[in-house]
N, C-alpha and C positions, 0 to 999 in steps of 0.2 A: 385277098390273101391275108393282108393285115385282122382285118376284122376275123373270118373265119378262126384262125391261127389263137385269136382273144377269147373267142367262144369257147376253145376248148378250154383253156384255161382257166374258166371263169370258174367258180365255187362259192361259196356262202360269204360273204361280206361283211367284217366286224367295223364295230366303230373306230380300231387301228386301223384301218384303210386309208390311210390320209394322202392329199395328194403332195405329191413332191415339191412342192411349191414351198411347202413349211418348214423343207432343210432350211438350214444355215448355206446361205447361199455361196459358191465357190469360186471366187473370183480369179479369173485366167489375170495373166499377166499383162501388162498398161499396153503394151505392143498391140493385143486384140482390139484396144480401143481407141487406138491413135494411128492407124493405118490408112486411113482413109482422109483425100482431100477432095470437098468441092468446092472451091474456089473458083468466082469467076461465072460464068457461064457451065461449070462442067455442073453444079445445082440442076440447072434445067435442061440438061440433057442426059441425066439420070434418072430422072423426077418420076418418069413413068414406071420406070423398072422398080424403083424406091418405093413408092408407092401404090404396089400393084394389087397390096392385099387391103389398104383402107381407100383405096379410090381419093384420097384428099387430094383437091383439085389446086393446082398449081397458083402460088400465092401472086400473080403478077398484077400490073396497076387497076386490069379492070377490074379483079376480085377484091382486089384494096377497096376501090370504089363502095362498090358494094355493104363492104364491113367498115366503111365511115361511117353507113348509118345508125350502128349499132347502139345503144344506150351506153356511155360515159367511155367513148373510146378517144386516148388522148392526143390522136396524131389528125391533124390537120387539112393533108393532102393523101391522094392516092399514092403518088410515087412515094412517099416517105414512110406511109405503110409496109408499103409492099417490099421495099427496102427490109425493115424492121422484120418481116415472117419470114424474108425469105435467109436473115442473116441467121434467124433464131433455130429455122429448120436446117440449114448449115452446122449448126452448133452438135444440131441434134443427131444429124447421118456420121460426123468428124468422132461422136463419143464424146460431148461434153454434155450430157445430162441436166448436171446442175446449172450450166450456163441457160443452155434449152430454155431451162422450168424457169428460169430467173427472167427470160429475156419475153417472155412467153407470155408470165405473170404481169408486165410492164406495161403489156399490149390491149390489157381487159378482156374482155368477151370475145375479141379478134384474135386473141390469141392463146385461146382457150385449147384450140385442140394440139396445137405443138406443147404447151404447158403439161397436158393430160398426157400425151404419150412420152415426153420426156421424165413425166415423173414418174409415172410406173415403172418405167424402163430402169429407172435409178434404183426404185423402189427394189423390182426381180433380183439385178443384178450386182447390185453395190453397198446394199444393206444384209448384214449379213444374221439375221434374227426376225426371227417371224412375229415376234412383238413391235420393235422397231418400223418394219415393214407396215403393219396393219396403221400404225399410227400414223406414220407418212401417209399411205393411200387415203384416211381420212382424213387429209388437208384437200385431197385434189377432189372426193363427192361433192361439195356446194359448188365447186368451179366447172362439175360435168352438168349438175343439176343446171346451173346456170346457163350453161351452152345450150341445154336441152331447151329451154323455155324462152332463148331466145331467137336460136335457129333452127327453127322445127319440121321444116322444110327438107335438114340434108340427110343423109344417112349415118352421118360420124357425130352429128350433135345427137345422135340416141348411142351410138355403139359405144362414143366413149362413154358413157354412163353407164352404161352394163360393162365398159373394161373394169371400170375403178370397184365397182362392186362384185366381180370376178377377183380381182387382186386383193379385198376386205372377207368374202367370203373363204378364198382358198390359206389365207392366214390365218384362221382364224382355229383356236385348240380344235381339235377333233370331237372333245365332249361339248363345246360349246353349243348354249342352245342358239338352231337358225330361225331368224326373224321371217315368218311367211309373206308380210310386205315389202319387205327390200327384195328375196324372193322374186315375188311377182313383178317388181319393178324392172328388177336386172330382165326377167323373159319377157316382158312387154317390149321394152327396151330392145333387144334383140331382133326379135320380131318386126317393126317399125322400122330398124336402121334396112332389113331385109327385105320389107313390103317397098321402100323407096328404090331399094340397090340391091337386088338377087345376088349378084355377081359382088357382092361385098364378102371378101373370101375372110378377112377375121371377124367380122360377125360372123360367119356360118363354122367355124371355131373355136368363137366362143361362144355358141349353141353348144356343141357337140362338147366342150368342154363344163357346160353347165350343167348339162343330163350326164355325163360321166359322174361329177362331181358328188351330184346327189343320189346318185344311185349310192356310190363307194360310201357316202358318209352315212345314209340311209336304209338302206337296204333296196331292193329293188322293187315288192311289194310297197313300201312306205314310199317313197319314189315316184313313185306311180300315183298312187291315191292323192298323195299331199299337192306336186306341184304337177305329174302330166310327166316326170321325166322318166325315160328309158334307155337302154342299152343300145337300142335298135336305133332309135335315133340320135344317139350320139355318135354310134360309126358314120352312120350318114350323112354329118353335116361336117365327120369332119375328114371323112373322103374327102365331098364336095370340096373344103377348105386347098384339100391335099392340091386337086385338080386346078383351081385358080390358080394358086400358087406353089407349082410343084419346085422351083428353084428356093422358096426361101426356109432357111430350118427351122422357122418357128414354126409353121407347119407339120413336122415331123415330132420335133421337141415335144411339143403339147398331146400329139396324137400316141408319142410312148408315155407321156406320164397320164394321159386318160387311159390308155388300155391296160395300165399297170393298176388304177385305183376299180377299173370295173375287174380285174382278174383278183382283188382282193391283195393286191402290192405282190403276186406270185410273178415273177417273170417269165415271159413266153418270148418263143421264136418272135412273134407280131413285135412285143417289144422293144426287145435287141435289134431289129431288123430298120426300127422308126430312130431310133437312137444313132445307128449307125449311118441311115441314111441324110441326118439333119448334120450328123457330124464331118460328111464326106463332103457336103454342099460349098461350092465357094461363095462365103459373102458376100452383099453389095454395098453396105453398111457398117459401122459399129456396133450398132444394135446387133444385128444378124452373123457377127462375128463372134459378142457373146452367145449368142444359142447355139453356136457352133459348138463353142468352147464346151458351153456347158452341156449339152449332148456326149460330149469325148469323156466329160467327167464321169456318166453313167454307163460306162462301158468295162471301166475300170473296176 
């Protein structure tokens, strides 16, 4: 329905097409982001639902274990690791961002993936200029790259690499020329966190938001030719997305501001309809409280 509803709408594609990611971002009030306690044990008995759309696997002492052996990680033991992610991922679901990216950064390489998500998340939500933005997300690519070439094995050490260059690409001016190797990196990237983990529902997200992307900034012909991206397969991954994770509204969020950049920013029913429905969703999170938030802003 979504999709169909986009199709009709669809029309010629100017280089104003831009995705809504490069508003000034509109930050709901502190309530949205201080709502939420996990304190205690209620961490790991949310953990799943928490993280239902990157699959990151719950930081407890055996996976400590594991990421002790990591190159230049500065904790010791398993339990004081494990301690350390799982306070930092606490930080992160409560809406402390900066604390997140701080406690995250502390950690090296083990702490690379709650670093990456809490700083984009900061980045989305809390920065409110699309220059500002871009510049942050360029602090976290050597720390995704990092992740990538050291845990090459999981699905999130490629996804967050293709998130931060998701978040550098969509900030980026509209005339701006795109670099065809980061490009290919970002959809390599994709691809790989997908070939480990099918059912890694924001990678398949931020697929569907990559081929939107390039189509709106591109044209749909150029699109095509340059990287492979399509229309067709960006409703399709980010169904797929919907379907993984039909309770969270980033899911929704991203699927009205794709179908808004492939209908050439015209709004359609499919739109309004993704908008309303990420905005109706109740949170699990702080993160997912702002998308709520911010979905209610585009309704207005």
């Amino acid at each position: 329905m979504l999709a169909q509803a986009a199709r009709k709408a669809r029309g010629k594609v100017t280089i104003e097409s831009i995705d809504t990611m490069s508003k000034p971002a509109r930050m709901p009030p502190p309530a949205a982001r201080h709502a939420f306690n996990f304190a205690g044990e209620a961490l790991q008995g949310a953990w799943k639902q928490l993280h239902l759309g990157d699959l990151e696997p719950w930081p407890d002492a055996q996976r400590a274990k594991r990421l002790l052996a990591l190159p230049g990680q500065p904790h010791a033991d398993a339990a004081t690791l494990a301690a350390a992610l799982q306070a930092a991922w606490r930080a992160y679901h409560e809406g402390e961002f900066e604390s997140a990216h701080a406690q995250g950064m502390a950690l090296g390489v083990a702490g690379a993936s709650v670093t990456i998500k809490a700083g984009g998340t900061h980045a989305r939500h809390m920065l409110g200029d699309a220059i500002a933005r871009r510049l942050y997300v360029k602090t976290l690519i050597p720390i995704a790259e990092a992740l990538r070439k050291t845990l090459p094995g999981e699905a999130n050490s490629h996804y967050r690499l293709a998130y931060v260059l998701s978040l550098h690409l969509q900030n980026m001016a509209p005339n701006a020329r795109l670099d065809n190797a980061q490009l290919q990196v970002q959809h390599m990237a994709l691809q790989s966190a997908l070939q480990i983990a099918p059912r890694h529902a924001e990678a398949q997200l931020a697929l569907g938001i990559f081929h939107a992307t390039l189509v709106g900034r591109m044209g749909a012909i150029a699109a095509k030719m340059r990287c492979g991206a399509n229309a067709t397969a960006a409703e399709h991954h980010l169904e797929t997305a919907r379907r993984l994770m039909p309770t969270n509204p980033l899911a929704w969020l991203e699927t009205g501001n794709a179908l808004l950049t492939l209908a050439g920013m015209r709004r359609s029913a499919a739109v309004t309809e993704a908008f309303e429905r990420a905005a109706k969703l109740t949170p699990h999170d702080a993160a997912e409280a702002l998308d709520a938030a911010w979905a209610r802003t585009q309704l207005h």
